[in-house]
Rosetta silent file (secondary structure, phi, psi, omega in degrees, C-alpha in Angstrom):
SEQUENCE: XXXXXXXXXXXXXXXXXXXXXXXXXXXXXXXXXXXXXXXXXXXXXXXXXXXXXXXXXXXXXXXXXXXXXXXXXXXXXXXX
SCORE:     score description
SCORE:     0.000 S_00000001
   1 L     0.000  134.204  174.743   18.721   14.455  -27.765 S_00000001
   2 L   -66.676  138.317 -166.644   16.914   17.329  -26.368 S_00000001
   3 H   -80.442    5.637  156.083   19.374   19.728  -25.267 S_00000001
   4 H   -65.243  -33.108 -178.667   17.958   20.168  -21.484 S_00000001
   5 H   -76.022  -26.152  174.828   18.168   16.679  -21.283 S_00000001
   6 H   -78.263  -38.284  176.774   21.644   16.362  -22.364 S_00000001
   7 H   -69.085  -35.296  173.499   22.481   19.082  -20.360 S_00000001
   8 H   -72.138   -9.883  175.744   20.991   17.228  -17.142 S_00000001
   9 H   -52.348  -81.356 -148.635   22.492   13.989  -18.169 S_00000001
  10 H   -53.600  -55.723  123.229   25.749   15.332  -18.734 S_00000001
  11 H    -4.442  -54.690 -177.500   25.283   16.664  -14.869 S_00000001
  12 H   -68.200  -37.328 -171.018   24.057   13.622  -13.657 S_00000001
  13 H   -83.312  -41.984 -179.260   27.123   11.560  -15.319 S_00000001
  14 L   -81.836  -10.951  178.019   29.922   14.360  -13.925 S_00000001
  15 L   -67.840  -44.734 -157.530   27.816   13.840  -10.248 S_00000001
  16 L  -115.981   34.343 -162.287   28.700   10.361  -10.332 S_00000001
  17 L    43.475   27.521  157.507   31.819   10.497  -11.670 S_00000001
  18 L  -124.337 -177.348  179.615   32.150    9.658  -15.287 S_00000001
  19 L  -112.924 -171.683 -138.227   31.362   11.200  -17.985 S_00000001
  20 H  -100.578  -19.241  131.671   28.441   10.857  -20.485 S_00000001
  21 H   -34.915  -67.209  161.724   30.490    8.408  -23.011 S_00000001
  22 H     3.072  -74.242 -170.287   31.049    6.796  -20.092 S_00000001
  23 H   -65.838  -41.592 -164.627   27.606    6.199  -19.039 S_00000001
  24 H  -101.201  -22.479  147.147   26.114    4.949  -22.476 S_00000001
  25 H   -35.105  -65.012 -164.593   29.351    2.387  -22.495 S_00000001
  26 H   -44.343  -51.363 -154.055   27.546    0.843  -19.555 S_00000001
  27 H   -84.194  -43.271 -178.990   24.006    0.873  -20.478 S_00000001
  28 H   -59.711  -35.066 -169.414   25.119   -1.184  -23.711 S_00000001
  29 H   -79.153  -25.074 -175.859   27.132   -3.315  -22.314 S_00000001
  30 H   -70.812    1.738  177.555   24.571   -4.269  -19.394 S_00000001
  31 H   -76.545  -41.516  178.155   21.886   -4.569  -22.731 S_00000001
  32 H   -79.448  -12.580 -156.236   24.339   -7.175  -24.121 S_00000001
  33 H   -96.010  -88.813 -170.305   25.472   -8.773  -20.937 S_00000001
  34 H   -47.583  -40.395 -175.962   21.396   -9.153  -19.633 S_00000001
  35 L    75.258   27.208  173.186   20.338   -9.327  -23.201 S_00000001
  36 L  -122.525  164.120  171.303   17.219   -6.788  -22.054 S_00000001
  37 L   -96.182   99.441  172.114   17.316   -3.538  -21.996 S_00000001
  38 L    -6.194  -11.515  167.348   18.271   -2.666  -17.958 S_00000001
  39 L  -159.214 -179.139 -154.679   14.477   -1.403  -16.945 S_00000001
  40 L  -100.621  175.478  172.613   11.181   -1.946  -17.935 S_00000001
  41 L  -140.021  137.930 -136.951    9.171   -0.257  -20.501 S_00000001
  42 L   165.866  153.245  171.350    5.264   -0.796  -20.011 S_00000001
  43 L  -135.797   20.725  167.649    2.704    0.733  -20.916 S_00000001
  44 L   -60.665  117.551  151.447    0.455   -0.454  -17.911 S_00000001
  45 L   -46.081  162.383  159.100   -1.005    2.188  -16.626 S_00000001
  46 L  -105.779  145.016 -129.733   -0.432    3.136  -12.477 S_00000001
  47 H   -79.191  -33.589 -169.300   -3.166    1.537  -10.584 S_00000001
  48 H   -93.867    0.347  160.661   -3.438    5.261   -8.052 S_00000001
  49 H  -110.639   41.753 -171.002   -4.160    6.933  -11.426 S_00000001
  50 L   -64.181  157.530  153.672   -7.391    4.853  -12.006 S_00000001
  51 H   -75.669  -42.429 -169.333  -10.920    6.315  -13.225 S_00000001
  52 H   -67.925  -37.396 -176.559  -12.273    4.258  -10.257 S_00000001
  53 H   -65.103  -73.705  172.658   -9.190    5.089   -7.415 S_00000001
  54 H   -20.089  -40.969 -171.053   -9.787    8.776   -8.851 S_00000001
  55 H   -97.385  -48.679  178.384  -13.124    8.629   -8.402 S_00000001
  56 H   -46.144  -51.756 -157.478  -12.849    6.890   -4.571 S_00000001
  57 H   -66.536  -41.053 -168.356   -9.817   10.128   -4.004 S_00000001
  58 H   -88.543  -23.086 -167.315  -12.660   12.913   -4.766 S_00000001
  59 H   -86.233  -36.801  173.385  -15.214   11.509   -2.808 S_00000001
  60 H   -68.136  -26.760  142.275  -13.132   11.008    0.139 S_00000001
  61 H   -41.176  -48.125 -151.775  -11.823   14.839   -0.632 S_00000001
  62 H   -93.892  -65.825  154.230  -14.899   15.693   -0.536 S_00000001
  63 H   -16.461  -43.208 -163.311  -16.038   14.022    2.598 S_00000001
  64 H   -81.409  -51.874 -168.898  -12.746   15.530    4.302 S_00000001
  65 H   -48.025  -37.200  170.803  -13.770   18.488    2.987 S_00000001
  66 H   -63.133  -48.464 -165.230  -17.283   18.605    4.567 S_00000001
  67 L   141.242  -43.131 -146.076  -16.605   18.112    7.857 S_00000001
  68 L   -57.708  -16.105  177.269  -17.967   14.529    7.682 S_00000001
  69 L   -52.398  157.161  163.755  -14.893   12.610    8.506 S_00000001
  70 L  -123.958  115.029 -179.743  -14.567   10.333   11.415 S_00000001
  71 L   -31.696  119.522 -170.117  -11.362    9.504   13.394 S_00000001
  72 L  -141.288  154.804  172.408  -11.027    5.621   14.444 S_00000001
  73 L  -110.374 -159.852 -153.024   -7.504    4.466   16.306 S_00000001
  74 H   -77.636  -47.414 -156.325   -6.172    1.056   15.191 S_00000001
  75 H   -57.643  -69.613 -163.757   -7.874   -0.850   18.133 S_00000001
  76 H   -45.661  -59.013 -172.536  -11.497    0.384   17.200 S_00000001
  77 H   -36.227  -71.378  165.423  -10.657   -0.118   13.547 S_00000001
  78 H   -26.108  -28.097  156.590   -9.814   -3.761   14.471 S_00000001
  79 L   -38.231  -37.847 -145.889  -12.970   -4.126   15.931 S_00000001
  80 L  -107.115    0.000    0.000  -14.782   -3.612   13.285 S_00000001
C-alpha cells in the first residue's frame, strides 16, 4: 500500500475510532456477509465529463463570457 495512503487510512480509522485491522475486519466480513464487494466498481464513465456536455460547458463559457447571456426568472422560463 502506498505509504500516503496508509498513512491517511490509518487517520481515517483512529478518526472513527478503530484502528486499521479493525477496519479491513469489516470490509471482509461485509464482502462475505453481502457476497459483493461493499461499492461499486465501474468503469462507466461520468455523464458531466462527456465530449458532448464538455463541448455544451465551453460554449455556454463562452457565451457568459461575451456578454451575450440573458437572464429569464422561473415564470418567463415557464412560458416558454
Amino acid at each position: 500500500m502506498d505509504t500516503e495512503v496508509k498513512k491517511q487510512f490509518d487517520d481515517f480509522c483512529a478518526n472513527v475510532g478503530m484502528n486499521t485491522s479493525t477496519a479491513f475486519n469489516l470490509f471482509a466480513r461485509a464482502v462475505l456477509r453481502e457476497k459483493r464487494l461493499p461499492f461499486d466498481i465501474t468503469t462507466a464513465s461520468d455523464p458531466l465529463r462527456s465530449k458532448s456536455n464538455q463541448a455544451s460547458l465551453r460554449e455556454v463559457i463562452a457565451t457568459l463570457s461575451a456578454g451575450k447571456n440573458v437572464m429569464h426568472n422561473s415564470a418567463e422560463a415557464d412560458d416558454k
